[in-house]
N, C-alpha and C positions, 0 to 999 in steps of 0.2 A: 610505498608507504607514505601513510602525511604525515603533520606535525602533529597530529593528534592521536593518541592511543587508545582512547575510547572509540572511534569511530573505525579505526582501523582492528578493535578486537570485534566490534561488530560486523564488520564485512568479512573477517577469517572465521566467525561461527556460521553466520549463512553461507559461504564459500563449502565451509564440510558439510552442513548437510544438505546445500545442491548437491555434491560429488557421490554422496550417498545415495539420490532418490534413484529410486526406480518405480519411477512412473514421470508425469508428463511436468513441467514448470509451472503448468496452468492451473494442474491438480494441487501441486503444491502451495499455491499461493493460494486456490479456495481454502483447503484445510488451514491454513493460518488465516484466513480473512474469517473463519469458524472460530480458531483459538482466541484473537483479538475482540470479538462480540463475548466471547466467555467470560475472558476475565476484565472486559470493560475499558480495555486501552484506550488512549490517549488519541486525542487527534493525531498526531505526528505518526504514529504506527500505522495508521490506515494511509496517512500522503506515503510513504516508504513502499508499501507493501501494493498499494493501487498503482503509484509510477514503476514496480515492477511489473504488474501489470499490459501498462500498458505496450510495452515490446514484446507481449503475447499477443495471445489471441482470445483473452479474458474479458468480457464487456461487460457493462451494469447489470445488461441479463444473467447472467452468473452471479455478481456478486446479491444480487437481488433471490435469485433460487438459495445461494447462502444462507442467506436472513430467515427466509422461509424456511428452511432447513429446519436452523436452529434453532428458532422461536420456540416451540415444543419444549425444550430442553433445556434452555437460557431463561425463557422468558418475555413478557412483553416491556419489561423496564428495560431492559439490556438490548432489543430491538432495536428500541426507540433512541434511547442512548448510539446505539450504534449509527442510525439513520442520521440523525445528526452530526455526530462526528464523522460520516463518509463526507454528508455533503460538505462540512468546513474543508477539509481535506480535498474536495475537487475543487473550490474557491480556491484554496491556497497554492493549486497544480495548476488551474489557470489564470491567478495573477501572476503563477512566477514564471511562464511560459509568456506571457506578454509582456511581461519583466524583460525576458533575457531575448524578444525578437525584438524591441526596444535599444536594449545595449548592442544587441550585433548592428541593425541597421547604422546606428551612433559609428561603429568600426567600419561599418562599409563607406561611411562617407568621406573618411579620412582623408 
């Protein structure tokens, strides 16, 4: 557990309904990269749900068949909307991974 209770109610709700699925990680994370373009999430929700991602076997080709997916049924505002809020979200996954190979180099030189 951390110092924080928001964070940690967060990790014990997706915790139950990983333990629930039946079906694949991969699957599950399409169908909410679907719920997320629906109701128009936040950047921050797509960095979460794409760094789960990425310890899959989930790649832009997917999240991209998503989009297409849903467009029919969401729309082309919420597409677009979402297009952009993916791509801030892979910005923000790849400065913070040249962030943190940044800070560990910093530790290896110790």
């Amino acid at each position: 557990m951390s110092d924080n209770p928001l964070v940690d109610t967060i990790i014990d709700i997706n915790a139950a309904s990983i333990s629930k699925l039946d079906s694949s990680l991969e699957g599950l994370l399409m169908v909410r990269l679907a719920a997320l373009v629906a109701v128009d999430a936040p950047t921050a929700s797509y960095l979460i749900t794409l760094e789960a991602g990425a310890d899959t076997m989930l790649d832009l080709e997917d999240v991209r068949n998503v989009l297409i997916a849903v467009a029919p049924v969401v729309g082309t505002p919420k597409i677009v909307s979402a297009v952009g809020k993916i791509a801030d979200a892979l910005d923000i996954a790849i400065d913070l991974d040249e962030l943190m190979s940044g800070v560990e180099g910093e530790d290896d030189e110790s």
